[in-house]
C-alpha positions as CSV (number, residue, x, y, z in Angstrom):
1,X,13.1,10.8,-27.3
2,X,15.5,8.4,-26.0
3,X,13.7,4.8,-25.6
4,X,14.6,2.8,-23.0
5,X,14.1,-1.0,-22.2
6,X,14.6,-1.2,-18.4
7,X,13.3,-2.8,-14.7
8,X,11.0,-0.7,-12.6
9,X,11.0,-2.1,-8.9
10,X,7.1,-3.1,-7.4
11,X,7.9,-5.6,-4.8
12,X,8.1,-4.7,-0.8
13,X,10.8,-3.7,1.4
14,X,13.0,-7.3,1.4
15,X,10.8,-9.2,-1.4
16,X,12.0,-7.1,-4.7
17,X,9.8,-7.9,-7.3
18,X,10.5,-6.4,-11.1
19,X,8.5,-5.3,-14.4
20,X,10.1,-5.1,-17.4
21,X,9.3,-1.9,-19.2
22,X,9.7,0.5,-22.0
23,X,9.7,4.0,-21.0
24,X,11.7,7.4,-22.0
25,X,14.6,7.5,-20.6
26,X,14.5,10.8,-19.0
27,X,11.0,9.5,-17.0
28,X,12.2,8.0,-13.3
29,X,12.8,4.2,-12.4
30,X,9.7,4.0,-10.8
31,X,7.1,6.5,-12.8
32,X,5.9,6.5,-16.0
33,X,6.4,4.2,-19.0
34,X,5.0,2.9,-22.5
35,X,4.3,-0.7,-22.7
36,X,5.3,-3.5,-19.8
37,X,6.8,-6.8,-21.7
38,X,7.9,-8.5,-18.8
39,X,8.8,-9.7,-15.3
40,X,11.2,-10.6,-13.1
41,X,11.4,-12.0,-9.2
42,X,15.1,-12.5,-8.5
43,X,14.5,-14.0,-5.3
44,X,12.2,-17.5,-7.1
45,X,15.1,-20.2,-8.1
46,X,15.2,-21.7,-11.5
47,X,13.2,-19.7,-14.2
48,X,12.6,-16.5,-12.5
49,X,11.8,-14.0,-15.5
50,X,9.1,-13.9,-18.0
51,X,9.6,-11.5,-21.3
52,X,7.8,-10.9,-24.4
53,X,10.1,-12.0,-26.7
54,X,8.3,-10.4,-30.3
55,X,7.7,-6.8,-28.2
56,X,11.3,-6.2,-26.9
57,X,12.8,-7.0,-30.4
58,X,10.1,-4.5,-32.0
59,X,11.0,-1.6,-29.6
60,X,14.6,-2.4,-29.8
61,X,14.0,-2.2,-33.8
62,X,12.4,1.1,-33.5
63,X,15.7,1.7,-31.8
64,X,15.0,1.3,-28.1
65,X,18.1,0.8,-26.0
66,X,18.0,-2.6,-23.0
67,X,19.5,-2.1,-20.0
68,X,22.6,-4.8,-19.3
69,X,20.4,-7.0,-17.1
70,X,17.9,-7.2,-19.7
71,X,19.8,-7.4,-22.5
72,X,21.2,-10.8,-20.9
73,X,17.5,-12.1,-20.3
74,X,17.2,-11.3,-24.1
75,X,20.5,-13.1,-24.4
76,X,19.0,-16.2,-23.0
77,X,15.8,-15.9,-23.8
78,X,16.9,-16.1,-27.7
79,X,19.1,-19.1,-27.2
80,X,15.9,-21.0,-25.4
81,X,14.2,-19.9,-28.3
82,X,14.8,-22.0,-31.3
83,X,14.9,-19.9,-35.1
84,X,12.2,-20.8,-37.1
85,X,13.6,-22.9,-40.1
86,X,13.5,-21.7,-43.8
87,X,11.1,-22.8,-45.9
């Protein structure tokens, strides 16, 4: 089963609205999926998606493949996100 971390569109005709899922990727944009990590509303200005950042990088180690949009909100999501220092 190929694993997929992608957007599935749930906002209105002119107000697009996005959730951040995991689903198979044979399954439809819109239909059924795993786990929902996140959101995204590209019409708010400024910090317009949320993501959970310790769920995509499990599925994506149990080999899960991002999309290119969300692999750039992991992109900046991890360089917002300092590394924890060694002890």
């Amino acid at each position: 089963m190929a694993v997929k971390i992608r957007m599935k569109r749930v906002g209105t005709k002119n107000t697009p609205v996005f959730r951040i899922v995991v689903a198979d990727g044979r399954s439809p944009r819109d239909g059924k999926f795993i786990e929902e990590i996140g959101t995204y509303h590209p019409l708010k200005q400024g910090d317009n998606f949320t993501l959970k950042l310790e769920r995509a990088q499990y599925w994506i180690s149990k080999g899960a493949q991002p999309s290119e949009t969300v692999a750039s909100f992991l992109k900046k999501l991890s360089k917002a996100t300092p590394a924890p220092a060694a002890a």
